[in-house]
C-alpha positions as a LaTeX table, in Angstrom:
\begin{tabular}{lrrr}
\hline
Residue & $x$ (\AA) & $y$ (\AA) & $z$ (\AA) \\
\hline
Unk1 & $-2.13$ & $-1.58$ & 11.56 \\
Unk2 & $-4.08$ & 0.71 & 9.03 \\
Unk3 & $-6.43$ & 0.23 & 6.91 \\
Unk4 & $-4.21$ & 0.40 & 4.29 \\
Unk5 & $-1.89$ & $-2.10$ & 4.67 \\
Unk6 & $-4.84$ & $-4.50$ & 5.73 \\
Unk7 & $-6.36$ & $-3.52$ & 2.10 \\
Unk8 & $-3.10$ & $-4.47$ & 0.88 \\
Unk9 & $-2.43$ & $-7.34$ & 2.56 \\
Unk10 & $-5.41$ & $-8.97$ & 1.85 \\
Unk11 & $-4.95$ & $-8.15$ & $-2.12$ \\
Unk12 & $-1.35$ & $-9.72$ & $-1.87$ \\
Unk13 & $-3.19$ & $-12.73$ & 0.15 \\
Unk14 & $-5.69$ & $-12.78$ & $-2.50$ \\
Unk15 & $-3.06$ & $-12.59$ & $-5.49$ \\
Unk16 & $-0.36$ & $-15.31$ & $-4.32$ \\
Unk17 & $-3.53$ & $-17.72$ & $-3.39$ \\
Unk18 & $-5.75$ & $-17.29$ & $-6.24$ \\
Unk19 & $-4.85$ & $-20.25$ & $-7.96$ \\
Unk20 & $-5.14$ & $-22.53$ & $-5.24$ \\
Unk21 & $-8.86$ & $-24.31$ & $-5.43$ \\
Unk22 & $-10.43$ & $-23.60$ & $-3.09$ \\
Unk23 & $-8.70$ & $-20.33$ & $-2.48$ \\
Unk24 & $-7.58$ & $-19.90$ & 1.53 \\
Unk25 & $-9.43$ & $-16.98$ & 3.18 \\
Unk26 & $-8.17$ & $-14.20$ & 4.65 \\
Unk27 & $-10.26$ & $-15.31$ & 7.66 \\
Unk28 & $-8.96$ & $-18.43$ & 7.81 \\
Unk29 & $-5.55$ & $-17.70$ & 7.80 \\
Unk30 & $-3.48$ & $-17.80$ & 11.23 \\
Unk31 & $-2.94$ & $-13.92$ & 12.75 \\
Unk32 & 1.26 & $-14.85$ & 12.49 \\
Unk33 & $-0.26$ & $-15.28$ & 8.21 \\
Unk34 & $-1.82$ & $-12.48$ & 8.46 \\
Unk35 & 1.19 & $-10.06$ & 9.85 \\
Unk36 & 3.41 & $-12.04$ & 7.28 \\
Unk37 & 1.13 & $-10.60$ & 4.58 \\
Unk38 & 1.07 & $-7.13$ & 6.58 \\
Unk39 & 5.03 & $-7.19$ & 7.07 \\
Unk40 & 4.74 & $-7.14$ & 2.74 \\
Unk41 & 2.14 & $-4.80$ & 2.48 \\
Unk42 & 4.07 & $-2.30$ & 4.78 \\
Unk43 & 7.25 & $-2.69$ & 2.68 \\
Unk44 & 5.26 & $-2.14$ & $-0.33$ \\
Unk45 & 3.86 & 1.41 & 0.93 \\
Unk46 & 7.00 & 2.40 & 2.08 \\
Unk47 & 8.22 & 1.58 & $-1.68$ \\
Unk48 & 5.85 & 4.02 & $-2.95$ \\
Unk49 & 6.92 & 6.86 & $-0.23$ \\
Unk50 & 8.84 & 8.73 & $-3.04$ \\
Unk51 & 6.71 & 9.46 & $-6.36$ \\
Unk52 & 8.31 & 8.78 & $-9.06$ \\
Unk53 & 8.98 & 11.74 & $-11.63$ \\
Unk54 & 6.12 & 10.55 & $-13.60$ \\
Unk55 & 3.84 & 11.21 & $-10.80$ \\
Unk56 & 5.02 & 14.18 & $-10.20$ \\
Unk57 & 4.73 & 15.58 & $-14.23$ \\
Unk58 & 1.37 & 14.67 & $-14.19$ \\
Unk59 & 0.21 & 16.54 & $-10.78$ \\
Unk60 & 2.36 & 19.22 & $-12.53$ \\
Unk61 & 0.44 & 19.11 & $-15.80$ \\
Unk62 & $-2.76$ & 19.52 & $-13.54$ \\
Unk63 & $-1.89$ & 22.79 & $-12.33$ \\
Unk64 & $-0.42$ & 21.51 & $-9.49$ \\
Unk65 & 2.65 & 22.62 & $-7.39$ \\
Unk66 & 5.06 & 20.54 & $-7.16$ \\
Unk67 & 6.55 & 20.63 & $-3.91$ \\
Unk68 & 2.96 & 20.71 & $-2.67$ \\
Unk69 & 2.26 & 17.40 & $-4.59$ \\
Unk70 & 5.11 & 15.85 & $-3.32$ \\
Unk71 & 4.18 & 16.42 & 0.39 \\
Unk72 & 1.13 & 15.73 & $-0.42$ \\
Unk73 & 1.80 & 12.04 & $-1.52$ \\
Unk74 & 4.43 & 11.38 & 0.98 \\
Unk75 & 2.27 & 12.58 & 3.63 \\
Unk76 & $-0.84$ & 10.37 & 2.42 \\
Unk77 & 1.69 & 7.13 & 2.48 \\
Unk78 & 2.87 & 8.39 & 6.07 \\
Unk79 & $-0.96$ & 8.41 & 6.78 \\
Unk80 & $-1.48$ & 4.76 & 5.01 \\
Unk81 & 1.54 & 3.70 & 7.12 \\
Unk82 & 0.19 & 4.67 & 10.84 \\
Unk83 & 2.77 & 7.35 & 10.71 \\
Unk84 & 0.77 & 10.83 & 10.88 \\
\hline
\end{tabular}
């Protein structure tokens, strides 16, 4: 697992759970609750692999290429993901 998706996980943990008094722990929870919560987390980076065109305008209007940006982005999710 990276970083990331822990990061992730634990926000999505932290999200769904919030209302619940007291609120579970991350620490508290089983390791098969944690890699549920991971299992979502992954599926939400790999959601954001492709940026969407608004993205991509924006690194544009910064005086950025745009192919470059692209890889750029997909290659920081393939990093978030375990994958470079």
């Amino acid at each position: 697992m990276t970083d990331m998706i822990d990061k992730i996980a634990r926000a999505m943990h932290a999200g769904v759970n919030g209302h619940v008094t007291p609120p579970p722990t991350w620490d508290n929870q089983s390791e098969q609750s944690q890699n549920y919560w991971r299992i979502g987390a992954r599926a939400a980076i790999v959601a954001m692999r492709e940026p969407t065109q608004e993205m991509i305008d924006l690194c544009v209007d910064l005086g950025h290429d745009r192919d470059d940006a692209v890889d750029a982005w997909e290659d920081m999710i393939d990093s978030a993901l375990g994958v470079k």
